[in-house]
C-alpha positions, -999 to 999 in steps of 0.1 A, spaced: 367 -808 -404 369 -802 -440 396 -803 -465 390 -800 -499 399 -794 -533 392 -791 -566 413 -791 -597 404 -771 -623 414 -782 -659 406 -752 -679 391 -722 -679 371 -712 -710 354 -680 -701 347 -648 -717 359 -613 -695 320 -600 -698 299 -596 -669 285 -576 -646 310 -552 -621 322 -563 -590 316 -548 -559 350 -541 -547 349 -549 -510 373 -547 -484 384 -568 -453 410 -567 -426 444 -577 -436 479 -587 -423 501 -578 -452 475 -582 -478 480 -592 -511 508 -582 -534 506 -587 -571 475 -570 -587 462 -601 -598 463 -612 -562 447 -581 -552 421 -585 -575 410 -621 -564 411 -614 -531 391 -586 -536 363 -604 -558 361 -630 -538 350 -607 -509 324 -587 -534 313 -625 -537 306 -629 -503 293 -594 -493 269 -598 -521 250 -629 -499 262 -616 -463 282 -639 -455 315 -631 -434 345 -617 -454 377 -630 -453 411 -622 -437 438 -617 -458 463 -646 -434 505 -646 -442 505 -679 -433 477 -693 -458 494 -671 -484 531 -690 -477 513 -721 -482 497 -713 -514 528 -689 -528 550 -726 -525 522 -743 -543 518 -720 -569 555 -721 -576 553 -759 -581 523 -750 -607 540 -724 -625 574 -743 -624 553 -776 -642 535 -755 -662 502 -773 -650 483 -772 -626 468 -799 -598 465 -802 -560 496 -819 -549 523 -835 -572 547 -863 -563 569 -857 -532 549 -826 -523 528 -823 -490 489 -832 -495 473 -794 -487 463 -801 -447 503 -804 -441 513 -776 -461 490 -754 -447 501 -765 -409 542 -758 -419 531 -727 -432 521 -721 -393 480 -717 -402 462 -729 -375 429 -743 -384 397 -765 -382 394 -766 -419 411 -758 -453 402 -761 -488 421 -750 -516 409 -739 -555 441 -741 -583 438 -725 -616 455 -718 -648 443 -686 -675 455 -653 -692 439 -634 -670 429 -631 -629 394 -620 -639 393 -657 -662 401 -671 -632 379 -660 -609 346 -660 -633 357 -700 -638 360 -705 -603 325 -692 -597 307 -712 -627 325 -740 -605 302 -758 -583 331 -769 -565 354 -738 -567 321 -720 -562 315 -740 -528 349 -732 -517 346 -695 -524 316 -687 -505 316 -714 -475 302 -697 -444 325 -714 -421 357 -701 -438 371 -668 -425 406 -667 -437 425 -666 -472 458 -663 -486 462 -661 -524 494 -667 -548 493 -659 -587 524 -666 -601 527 -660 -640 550 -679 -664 549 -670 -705 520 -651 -706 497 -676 -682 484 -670 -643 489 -698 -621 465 -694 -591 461 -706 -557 437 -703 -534 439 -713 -499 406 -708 -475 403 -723 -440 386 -715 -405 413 -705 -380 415 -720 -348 428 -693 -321 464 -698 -302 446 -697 -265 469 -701 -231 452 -732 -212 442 -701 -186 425 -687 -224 403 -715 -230 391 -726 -199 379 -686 -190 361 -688 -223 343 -724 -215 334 -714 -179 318 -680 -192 298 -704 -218 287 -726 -191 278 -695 -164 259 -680 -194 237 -710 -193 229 -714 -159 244 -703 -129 274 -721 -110 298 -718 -84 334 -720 -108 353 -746 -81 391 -735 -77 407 -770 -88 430 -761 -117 454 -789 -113 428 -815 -109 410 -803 -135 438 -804 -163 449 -836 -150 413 -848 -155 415 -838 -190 446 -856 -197 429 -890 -185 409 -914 -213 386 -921 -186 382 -912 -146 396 -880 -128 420 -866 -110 420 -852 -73 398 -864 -40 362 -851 -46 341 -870 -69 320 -853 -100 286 -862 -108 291 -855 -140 322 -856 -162 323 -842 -200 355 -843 -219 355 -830 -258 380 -813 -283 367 -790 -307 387 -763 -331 358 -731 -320 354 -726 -285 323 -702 -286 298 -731 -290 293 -756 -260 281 -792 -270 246 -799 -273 245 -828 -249 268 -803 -225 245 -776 -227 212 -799 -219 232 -812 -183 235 -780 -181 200 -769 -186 187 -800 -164 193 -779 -133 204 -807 -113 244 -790 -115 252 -760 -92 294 -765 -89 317 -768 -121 349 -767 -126 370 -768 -166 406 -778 -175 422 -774 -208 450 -794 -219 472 -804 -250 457 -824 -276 468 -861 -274 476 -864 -309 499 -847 -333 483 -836 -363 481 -805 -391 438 -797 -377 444 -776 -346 420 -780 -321 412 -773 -286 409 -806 -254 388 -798 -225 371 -810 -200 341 -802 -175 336 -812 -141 301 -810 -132 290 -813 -93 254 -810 -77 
């Protein structure tokens, strides 16, 4: 999981340069102001330019950062979290994103194209921008006597799956690898997953592999080389909630693996 941030002090760049290549992605509501148009936009040329995914515009990203650009605008400064505010992870999570990651660039100029040229001459703004894992963005720009206050919030969404969800996706991961009889054994199985240690129910697994991760479309490497091993024919998955509260979302399951 990654949660960063970096806090830009000032932006002293000239409006010259070559154009943008205005691209477009999916959206919810999309962007309002023309400034936030703009950065949205350019920060998709940015990332069309070296193939890498584009973002989705997200309403619930762009609450988070709208509340934190009104604290910027309404200091007249800018930073990453001020006293009695929410550190970025939190804010995003009441906002109602659900996500493995979040990172978050700030910025203060005359202009939206200022901002965005000083967030890529950034290395860390720059990093932010164009990380590969990111696939969602909401963008606030709120402007107080002539000056932009900007906020940026990226992260990598984690899906809202039924237990029925997950465990469908896993077991098609797991068939894709090798093939198995999918045991009927639901109950047990969540129950299992529920359980620091042991299982649940009368037949015994050879094999037991609990792990929580926020993308369900990648198996674990030490999963997948049981898998691979041949010696499993029989498998069963449960899903469950995760066992602690916290703003990262991610997924709890389990895998039952019989010979």
């Amino acid at each position: 999981m990654k949660h960063l941030g970096i806090l830009l002090l000032a932006v002293f760049c000239s409006t010259s340069g070559g154009a943008l290549l205005y691209a477009q992605a999916p959206s919810v509501r999309g962007p309002g102001s023309v400034a936030e148009q703009y950065l949205f936009s350019a920060a998709n040329s940015e990332r069309a330019q070296r193939g890498l995914t584009l973002l989705r515009w997200d309403d619930a990203l762009y609450r988070a950062a709208q509340a934190h650009a009104r604290e910027m605008a309404s200091r007249a400064s800018i930073s990453h979290q001020y006293p009695g505010e929410m550190e970025l992870a939190a804010r995003g999570h009441q906002a109602g994103f659900r996500f493995s990651s979040i990172a978050e660039n700030v910025a203060q100029a005359s202009t939206a194209v200022r901002i965005h040229e000083a967030w890529m001459n950034s290395p860390g703004h720059r990093e932010n921008l164009l990380d590969p894992q990111s696939n969602a963005v909401g963008i606030s720009v709120l402007s107080r006597n002539g000056q932009l206050y900007a906020v940026q919030d990226f992260g990598r969404t984690v899906d809202d799956l039924t237990f029925d969800e997950q465990e469908h996706t896993v077991a098609s991961l797991l068939t894709s690898i090798t093939p198995l009889t999918l045991l009927t054994m639901q109950e047990d199985a969540r129950l299992t997953c529920a359980m620091a240690q042991g299982y649940a129910g009368t037949r015994s697994p050879s094999f037991v592999f609990r792990y929580t991760s926020g993308d369900l479309g990648v198996l674990p490497e030490m999963l997948q080389r049981k898998l691979a091993s041949g010696l499993y024919h029989e498998a069963a998955v449960g899903a469950c909630a995760p066992k602690d509260v916290q703003s990262f979302s991610y997924f709890n399951i389990v895998v039952l693996l019989y010979p």
